[in-house]
C-alpha positions as CSV (number, residue, x, y, z in Angstrom):
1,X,0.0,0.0,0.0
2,X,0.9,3.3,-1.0
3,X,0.3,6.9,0.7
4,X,0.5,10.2,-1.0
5,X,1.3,13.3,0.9
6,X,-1.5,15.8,1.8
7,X,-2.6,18.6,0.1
8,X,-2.0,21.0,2.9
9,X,0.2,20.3,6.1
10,X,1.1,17.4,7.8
11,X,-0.9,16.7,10.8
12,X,-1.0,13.7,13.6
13,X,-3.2,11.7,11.8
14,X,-1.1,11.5,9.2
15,X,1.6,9.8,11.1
16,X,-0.9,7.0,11.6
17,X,-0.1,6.1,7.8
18,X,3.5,5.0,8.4
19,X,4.3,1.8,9.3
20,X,6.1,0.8,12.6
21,X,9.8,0.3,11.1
22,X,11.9,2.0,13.7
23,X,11.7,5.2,11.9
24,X,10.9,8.3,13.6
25,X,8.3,9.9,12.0
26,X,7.6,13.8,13.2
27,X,6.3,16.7,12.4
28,X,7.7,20.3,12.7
29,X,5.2,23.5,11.8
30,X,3.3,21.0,9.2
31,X,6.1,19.6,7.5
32,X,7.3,16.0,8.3
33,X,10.4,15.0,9.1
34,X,12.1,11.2,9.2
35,X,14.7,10.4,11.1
36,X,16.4,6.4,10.6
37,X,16.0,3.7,12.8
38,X,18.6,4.7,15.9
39,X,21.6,2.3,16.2
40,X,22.3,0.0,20.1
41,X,24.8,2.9,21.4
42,X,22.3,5.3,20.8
43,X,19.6,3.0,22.3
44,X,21.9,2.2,25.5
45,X,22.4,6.0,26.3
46,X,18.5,6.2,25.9
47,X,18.5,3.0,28.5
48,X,21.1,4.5,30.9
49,X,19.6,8.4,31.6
50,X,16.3,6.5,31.3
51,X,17.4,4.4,34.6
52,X,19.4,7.3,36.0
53,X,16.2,9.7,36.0
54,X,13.3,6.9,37.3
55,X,15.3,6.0,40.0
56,X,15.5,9.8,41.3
57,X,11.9,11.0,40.4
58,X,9.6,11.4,43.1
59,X,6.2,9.9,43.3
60,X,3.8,10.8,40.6
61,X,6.6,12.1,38.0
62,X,6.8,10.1,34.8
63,X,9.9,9.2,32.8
64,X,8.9,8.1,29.1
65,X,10.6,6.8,26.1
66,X,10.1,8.4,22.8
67,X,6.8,9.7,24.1
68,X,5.3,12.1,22.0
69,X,4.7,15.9,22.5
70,X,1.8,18.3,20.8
71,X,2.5,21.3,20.6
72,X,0.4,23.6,17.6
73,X,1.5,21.9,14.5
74,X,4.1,19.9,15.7
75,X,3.7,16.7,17.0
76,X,7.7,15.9,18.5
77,X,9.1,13.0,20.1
78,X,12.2,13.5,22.3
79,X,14.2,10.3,23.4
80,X,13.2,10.8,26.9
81,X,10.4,13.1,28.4
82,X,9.8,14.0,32.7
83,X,6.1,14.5,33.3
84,X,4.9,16.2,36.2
85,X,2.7,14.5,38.4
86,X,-1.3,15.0,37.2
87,X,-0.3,14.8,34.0
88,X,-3.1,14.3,31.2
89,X,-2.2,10.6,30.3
90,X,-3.0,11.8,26.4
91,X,-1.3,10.0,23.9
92,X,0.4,13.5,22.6
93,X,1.1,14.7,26.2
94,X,0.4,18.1,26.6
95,X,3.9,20.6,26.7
96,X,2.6,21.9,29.9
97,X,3.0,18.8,31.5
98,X,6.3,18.1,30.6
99,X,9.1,19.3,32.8
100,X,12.0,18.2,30.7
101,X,13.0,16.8,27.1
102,X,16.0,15.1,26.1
103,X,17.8,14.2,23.0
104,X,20.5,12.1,22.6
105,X,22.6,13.3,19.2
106,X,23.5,10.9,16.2
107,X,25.6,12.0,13.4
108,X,22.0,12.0,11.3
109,X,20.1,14.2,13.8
110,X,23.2,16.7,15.0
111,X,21.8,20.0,13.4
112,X,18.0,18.8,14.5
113,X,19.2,18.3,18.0
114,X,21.2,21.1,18.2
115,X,19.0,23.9,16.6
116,X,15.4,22.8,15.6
117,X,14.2,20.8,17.7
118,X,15.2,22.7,20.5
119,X,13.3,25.8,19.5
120,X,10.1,24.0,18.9
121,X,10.5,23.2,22.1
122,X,11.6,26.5,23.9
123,X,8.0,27.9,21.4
124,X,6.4,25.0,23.4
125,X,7.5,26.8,26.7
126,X,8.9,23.2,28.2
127,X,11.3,24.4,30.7
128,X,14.1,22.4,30.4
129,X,16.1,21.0,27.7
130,X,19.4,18.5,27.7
131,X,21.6,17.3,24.9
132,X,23.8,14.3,25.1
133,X,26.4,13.9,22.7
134,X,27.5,10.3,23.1
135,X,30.4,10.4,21.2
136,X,33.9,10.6,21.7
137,X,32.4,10.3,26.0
138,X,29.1,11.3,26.8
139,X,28.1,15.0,27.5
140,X,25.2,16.3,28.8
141,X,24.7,19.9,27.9
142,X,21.7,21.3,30.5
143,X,19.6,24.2,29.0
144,X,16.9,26.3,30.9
145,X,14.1,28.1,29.2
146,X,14.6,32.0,29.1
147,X,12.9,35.0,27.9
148,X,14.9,34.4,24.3
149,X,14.3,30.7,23.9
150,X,17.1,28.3,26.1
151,X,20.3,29.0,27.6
152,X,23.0,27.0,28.6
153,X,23.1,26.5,32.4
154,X,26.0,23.9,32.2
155,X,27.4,21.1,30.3
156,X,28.6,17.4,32.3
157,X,31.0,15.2,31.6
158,X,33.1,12.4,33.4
159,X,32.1,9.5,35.8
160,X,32.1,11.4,38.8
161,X,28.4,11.9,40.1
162,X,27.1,15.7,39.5
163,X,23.9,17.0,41.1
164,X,21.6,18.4,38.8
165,X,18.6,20.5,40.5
166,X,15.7,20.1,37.7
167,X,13.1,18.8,36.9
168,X,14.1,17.0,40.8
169,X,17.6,16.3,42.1
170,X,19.3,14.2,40.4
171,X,23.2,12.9,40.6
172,X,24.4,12.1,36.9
173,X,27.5,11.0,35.4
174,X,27.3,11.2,31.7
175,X,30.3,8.8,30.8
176,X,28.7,5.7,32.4
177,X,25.8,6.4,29.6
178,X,27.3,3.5,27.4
């Protein structure tokens, strides 16, 4: 079976047309964008901060996988999202009820990580933002949401355990992300 592109913007439904082949289908402002299937490293950073950040978060906060966010005509999905307790439970969750998003860079979304997605988000008003690049060691970059979209608050690297304040305390140590 075929699909053909719509005659306007792309919209959620749409992305129900794709099949379930380990691409990441989004949508940015109406336009759709496909990122390939992510490779084990990437998946076992994903795994490790995934670990890291459930085993700190207080009752009621959620830590998903590839959960996806609406926001206008976007409908995004990070590698790991923190919801606040009471959260809606929607299947696009609601960019009020997330606390933080995180990407984990590949050499095929880089320039995505690194400047579009993270705008969409900052439009979105979800407070804060990290960025691991996994390669040569892991680094977590840390950005908080200001008046002119997110600034950097600090970047992370080594195996030493570093506190980190938000969403909740949490002790990370980037280069054990492997």
């Amino acid at each position: 079976m075929r699909w053909a592109a719509p005659d306007g913007p792309w919209t959620e439904p749409d992305l129900h047309l794709f099949p379930q082949d380990g691409h990441r289908y989004e949508i940015f402002d109406g336009s759709l964008h496909v990122t390939p299937p992510l490779d084990e490293p990437h998946g076992a950073v994903v795994r490790a901060l995934v670990t890291t950040l459930r085993g700190a978060a207080p009752d009621g906060w959620w830590v998903c996988e590839r959960l996806g966010i609406a926001s206008g005509e976007s409908n995004l999905i990070p590698d790991v999202a923190v919801l606040r307790p009471r959260s809606s439970g929607a299947i696009w969750a609601d960019p009020a009820d997330v606390a933080l998003v995180v990407e984990v860079e590949t050499p095929t979304s880089r320039r995505c990580d690194r400047l579009l997605k993270p705008a969409l988000y900052a439009d979105a008003g979800i407070e804060s933002y990290w960025r691991i690049e996994p390669v040569p060691a892991p680094a977590l970059h840390i950005y908080e949401l200001g008046a002119d979209g997110y600034g950097t608050a600090r970047t992370i690297e080594g195996a030493d355990l570093v506190k980190v304040d938000a969403p909740f305390p949490v002790r990370v140590a980037p280069s054990t992300w492997r």
